[in-house]
Backbone bond lengths (Angstrom), bond angles and torsions (degrees), N, CA, C in turn:
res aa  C-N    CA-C-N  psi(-1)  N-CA   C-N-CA  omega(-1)  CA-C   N-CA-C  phi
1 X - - - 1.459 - - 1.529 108.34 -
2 X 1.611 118.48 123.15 1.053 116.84 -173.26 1.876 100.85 -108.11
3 X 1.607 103.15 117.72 1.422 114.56 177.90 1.656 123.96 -76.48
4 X 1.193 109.84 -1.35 1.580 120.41 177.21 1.757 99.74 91.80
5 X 1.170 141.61 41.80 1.336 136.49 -160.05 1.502 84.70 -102.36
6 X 1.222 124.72 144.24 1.455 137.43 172.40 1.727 111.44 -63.70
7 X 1.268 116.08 50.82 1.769 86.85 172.41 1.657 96.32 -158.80
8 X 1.322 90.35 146.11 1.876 115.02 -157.49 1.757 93.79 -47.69
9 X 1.504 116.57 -38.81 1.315 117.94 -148.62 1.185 85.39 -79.14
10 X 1.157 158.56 -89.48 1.587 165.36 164.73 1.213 109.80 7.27
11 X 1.669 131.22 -59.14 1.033 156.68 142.98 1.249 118.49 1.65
12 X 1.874 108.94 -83.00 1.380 133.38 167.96 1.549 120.03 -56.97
13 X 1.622 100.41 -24.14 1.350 85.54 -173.24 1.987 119.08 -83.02
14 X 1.159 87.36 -32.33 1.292 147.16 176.39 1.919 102.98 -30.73
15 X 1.858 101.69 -71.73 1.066 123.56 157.49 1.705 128.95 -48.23
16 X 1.505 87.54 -43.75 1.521 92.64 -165.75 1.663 108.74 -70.76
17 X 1.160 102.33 -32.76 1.789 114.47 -179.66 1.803 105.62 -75.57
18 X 1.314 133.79 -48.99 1.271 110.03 132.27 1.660 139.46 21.24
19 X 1.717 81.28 -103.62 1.271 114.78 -168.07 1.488 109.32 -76.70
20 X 1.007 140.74 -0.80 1.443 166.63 96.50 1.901 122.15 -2.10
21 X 1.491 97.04 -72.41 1.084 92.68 178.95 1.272 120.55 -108.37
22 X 1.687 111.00 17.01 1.350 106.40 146.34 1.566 121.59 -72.31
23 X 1.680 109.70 -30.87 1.584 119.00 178.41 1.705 87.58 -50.00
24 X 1.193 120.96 -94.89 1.647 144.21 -175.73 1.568 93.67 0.82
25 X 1.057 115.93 -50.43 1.897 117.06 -132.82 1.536 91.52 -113.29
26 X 1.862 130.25 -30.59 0.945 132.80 167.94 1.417 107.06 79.14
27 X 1.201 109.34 45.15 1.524 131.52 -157.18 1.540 88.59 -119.42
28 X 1.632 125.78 114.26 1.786 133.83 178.94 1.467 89.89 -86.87
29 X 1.468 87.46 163.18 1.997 111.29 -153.10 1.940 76.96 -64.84
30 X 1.102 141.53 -60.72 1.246 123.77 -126.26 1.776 86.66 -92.10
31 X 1.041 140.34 11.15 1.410 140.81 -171.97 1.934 84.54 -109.42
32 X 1.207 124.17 -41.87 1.542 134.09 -145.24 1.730 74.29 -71.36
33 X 0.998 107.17 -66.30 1.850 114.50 -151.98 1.308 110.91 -57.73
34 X 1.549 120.72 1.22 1.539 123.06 171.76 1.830 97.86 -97.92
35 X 0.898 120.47 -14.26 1.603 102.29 168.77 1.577 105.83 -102.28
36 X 1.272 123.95 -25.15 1.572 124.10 -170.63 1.549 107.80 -33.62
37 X 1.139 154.41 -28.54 0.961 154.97 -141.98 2.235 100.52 -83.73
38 X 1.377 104.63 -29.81 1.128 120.10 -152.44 1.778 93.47 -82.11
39 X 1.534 111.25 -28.14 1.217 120.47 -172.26 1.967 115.95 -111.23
40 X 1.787 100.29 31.19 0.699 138.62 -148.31 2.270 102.59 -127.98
41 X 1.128 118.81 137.41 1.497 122.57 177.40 1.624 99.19 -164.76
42 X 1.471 93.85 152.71 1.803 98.45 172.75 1.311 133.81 56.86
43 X 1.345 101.23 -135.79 1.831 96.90 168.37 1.417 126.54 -61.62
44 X 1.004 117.99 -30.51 1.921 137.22 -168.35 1.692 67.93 -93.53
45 X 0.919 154.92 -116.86 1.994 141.33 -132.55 1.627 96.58 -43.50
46 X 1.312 124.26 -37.78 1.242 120.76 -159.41 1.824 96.49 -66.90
47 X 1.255 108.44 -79.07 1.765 125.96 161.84 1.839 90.34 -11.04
48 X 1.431 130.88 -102.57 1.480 145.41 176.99 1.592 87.48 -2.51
49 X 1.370 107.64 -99.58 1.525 118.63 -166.98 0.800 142.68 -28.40
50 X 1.818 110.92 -23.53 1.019 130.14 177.09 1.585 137.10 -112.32
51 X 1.497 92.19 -12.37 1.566 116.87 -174.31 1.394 115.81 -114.94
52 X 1.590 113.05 -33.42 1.265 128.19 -144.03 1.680 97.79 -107.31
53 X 1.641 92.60 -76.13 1.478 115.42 165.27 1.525 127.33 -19.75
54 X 1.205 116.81 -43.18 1.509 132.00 -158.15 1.595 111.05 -100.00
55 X 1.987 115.40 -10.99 1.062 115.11 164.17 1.288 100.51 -147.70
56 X 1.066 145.54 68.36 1.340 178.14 153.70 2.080 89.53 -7.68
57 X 0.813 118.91 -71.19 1.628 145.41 -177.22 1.500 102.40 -35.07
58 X 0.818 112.75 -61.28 1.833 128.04 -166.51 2.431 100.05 -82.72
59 X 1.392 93.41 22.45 1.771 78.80 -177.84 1.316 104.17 -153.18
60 X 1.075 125.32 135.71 1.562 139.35 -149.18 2.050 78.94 -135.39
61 X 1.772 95.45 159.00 1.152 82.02 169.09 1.630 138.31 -84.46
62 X 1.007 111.52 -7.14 1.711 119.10 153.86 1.219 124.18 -44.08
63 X 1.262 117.97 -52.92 1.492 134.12 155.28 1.465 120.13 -22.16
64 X 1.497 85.07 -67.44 1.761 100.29 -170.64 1.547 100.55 -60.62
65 X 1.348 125.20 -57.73 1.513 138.40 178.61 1.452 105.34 -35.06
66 X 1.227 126.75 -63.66 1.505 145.03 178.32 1.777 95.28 -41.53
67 X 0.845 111.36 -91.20 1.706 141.73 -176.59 2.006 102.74 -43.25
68 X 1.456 100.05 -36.35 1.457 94.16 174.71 1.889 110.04 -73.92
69 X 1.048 104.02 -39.60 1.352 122.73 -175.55 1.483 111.09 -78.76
70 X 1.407 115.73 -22.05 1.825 100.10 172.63 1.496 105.06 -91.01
71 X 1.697 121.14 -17.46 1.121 101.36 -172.43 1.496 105.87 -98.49
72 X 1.253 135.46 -31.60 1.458 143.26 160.48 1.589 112.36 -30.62
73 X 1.101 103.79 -60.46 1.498 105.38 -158.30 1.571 101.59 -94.96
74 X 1.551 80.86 178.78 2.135 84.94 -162.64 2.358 101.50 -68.60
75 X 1.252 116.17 175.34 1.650 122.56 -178.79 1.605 80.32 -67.03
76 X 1.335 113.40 -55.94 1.516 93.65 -143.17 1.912 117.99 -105.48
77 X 1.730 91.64 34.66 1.490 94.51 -176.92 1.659 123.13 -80.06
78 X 1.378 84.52 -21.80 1.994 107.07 170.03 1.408 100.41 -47.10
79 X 1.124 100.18 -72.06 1.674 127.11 -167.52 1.475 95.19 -41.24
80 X 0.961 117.29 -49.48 2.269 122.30 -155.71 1.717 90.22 -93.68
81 X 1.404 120.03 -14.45 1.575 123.19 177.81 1.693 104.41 -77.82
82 X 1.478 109.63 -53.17 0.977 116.18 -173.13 1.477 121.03 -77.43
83 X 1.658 117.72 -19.96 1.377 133.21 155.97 1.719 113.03 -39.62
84 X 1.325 94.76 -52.43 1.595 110.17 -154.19 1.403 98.47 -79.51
85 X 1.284 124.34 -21.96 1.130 134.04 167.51 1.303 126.29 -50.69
86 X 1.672 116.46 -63.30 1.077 128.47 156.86 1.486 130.35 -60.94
87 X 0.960 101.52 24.62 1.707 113.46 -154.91 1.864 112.94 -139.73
88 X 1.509 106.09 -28.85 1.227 107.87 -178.80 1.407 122.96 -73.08
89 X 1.456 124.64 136.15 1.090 119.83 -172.11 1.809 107.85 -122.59
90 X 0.887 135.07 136.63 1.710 136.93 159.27 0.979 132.26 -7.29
91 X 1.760 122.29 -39.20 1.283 127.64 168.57 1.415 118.41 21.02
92 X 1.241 134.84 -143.83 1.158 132.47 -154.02 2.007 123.69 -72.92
93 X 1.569 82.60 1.17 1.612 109.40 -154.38 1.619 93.84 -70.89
94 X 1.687 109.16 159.37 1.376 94.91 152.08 2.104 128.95 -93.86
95 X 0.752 119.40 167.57 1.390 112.02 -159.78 1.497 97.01 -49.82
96 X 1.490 118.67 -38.04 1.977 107.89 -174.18 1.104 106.34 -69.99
97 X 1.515 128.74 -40.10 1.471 110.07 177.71 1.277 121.07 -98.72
98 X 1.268 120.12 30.05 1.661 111.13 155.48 1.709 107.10 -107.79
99 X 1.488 104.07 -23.80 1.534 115.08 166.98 1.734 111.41 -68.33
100 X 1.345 126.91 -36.26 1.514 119.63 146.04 1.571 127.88 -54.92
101 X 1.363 107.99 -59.92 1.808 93.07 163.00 1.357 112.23 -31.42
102 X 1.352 108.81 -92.36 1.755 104.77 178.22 1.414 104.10 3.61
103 X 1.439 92.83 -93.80 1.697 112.14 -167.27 1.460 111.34 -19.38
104 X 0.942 103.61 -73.68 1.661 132.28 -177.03 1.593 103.89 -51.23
105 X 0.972 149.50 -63.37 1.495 159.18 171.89 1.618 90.99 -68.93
106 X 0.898 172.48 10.92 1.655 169.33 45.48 1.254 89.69 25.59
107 X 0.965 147.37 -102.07 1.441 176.69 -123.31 1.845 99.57 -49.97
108 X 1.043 119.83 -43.93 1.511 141.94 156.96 1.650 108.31 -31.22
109 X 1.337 108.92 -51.85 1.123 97.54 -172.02 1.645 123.80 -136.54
110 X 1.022 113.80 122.43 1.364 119.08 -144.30 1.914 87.79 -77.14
111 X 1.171 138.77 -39.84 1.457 135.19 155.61 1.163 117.99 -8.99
112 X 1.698 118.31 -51.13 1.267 106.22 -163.50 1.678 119.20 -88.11
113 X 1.403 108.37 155.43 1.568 91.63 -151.29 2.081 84.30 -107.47
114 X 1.088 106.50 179.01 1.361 124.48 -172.73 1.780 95.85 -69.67
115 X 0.813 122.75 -61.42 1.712 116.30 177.59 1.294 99.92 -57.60
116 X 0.999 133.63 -50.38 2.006 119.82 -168.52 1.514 93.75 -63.78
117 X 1.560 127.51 -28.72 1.350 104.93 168.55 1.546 128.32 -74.15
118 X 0.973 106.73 -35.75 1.498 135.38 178.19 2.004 103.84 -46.39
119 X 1.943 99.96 -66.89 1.232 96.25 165.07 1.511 123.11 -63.80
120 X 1.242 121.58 -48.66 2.036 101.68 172.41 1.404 125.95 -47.27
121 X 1.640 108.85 -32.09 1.677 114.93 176.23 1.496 92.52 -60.20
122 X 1.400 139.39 -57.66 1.401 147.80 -159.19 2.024 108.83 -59.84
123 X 1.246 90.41 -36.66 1.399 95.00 174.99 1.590 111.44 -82.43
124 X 1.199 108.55 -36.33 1.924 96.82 -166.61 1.106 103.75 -100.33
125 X 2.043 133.48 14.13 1.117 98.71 170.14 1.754 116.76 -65.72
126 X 1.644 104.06 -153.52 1.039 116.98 158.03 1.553 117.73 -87.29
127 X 1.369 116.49 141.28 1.651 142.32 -162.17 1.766 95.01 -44.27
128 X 1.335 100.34 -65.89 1.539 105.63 -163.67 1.479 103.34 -51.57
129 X 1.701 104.21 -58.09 1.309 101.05 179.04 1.692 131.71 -31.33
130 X 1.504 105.14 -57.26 1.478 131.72 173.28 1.503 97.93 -52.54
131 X 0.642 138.28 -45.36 1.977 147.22 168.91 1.065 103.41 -51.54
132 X 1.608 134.78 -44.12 1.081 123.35 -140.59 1.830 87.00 -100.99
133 X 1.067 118.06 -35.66 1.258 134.34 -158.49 1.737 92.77 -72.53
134 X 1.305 126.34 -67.39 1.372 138.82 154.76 1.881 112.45 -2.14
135 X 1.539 93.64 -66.50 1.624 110.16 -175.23 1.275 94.99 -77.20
136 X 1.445 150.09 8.71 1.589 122.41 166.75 1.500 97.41 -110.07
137 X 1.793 123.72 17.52 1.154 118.85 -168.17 1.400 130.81 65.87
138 X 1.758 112.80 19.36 1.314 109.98 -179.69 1.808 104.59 -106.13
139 X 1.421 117.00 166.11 1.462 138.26 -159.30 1.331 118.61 -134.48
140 X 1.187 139.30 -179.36 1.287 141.33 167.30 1.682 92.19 -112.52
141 X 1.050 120.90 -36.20 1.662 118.15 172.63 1.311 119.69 -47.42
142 X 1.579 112.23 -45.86 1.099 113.03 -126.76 1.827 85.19 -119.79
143 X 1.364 122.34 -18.89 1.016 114.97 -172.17 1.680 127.67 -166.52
144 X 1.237 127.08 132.95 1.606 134.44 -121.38 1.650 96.17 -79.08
145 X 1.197 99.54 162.51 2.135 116.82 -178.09 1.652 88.68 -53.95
146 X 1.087 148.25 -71.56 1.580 126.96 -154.94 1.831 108.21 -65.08
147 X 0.881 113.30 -35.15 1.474 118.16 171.85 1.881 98.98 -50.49
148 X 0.889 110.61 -96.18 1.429 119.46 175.60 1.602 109.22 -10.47
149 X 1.637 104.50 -67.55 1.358 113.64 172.40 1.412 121.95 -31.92
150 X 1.366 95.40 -62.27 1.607 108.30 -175.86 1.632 118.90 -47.87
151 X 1.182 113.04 -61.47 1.653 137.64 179.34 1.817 82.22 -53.93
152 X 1.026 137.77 -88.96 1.723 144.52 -124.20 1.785 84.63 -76.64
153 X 0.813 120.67 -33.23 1.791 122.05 -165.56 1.417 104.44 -76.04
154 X 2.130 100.86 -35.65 1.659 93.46 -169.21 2.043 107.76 -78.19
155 X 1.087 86.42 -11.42 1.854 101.58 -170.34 1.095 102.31 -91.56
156 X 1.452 136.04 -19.71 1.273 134.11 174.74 1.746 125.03 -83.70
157 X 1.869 85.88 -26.69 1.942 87.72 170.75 1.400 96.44 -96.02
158 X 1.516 131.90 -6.57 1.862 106.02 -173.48 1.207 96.02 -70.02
C-alpha cells in the first residue's frame, strides 16, 4: 500500500508490486486502475479519489503513476532528480553500478535519450578509466553505454 510519502524507494517499490500483480492476475493497465484504490492510503487514496476515481475511462496505469508522483512529491524534486543526474559521477562505485544509477535515475525521464546517458556515464567515470577507454579507440559518439561498460569494468578488475 502506497500512502503518498515522498520517496523514490516507496514509490518504486510500490509500482513494482502493482505491476507485478497485474502480470500474476493478467489484469491490463486500464482494468488494473479500477481496483488501484485498494493498494492505495492517505494522500495517494486522496489524489485516486479524487482525480482518478471520478473518470475512471481517461487513466491507464501510467497515468495514474505519472499523476501519483507529480502530486505526492515535492514541484521541484524532478528538477533536483534531474540535477543529480547530470551531476553524478563514479566515485567510489564500480563502473556497473554507477552505470545502473544513471540508468535508473534516467528512468524519470522519458526525454533523455540513450546517448545523453551514454555521454554523462563518459563524463563521470573515473579519469584513468576514460583514458583507458580513449586508447582502445572507443567514444561516447561513436559507441553505445554497454560497449563502454564492458571495456571500463574489464580494466577496472585487471
Amino acid at each position: 500500500v502506497y500512502d503518498g510519502t515522498p520517496s523514490l524507494e516507496k514509490f518504486d517499490d510500490w509500482t513494482y508490486e502493482v505491476d507485478t500483480w497485474c502480470l500474476w492476475n493478467e489484469v491490463d493497465s486500464k482494468d488494473a486502475v479500477m481496483v488501484l484504490a485498494q493498494f492505495l492510503s492517505g494522500k495517494a487514496r486522496r489524489f485516486f479519489m479524487t482525480h482518478v476515481a471520478t473518470n475512471l475511462g481517461r487513466w491507464d496505469l501510467k497515468a495514474v503513476y505519472e499523476g501519483l508522483f507529480d502530486y505526492c512529491f515535492p514541484t521541484h524534486f524532478k528538477l533536483e532528480l534531474r540535477e543529480k543526474l547530470r551531476k553524478t559521477y563514479q566515485g567510489s562505485w564500480t563502473v556497473r553500478d554507477y552505470a545502473r544509477e544513471l540508468e535508473n535515475l534516467a528512468l524519470r525521464f522519458p526525454d533523455v535519450t540513450d546517448r545523453e546517458i551514454t555521454q554523462i556515464f563518459w563524463e563521470g567515470i573515473k579519469p584513468d578509466l576514460r583514458c583507458y577507454l580513449r586508447e582502445k579507440g572507443l567514444s561516447p559518439e561513436r559507441h553505445d553505454l554497454e560497449r563502454l561498460i564492458k571495456y571500463a569494468s574489464r580494466r577496472e578488475e585487471a
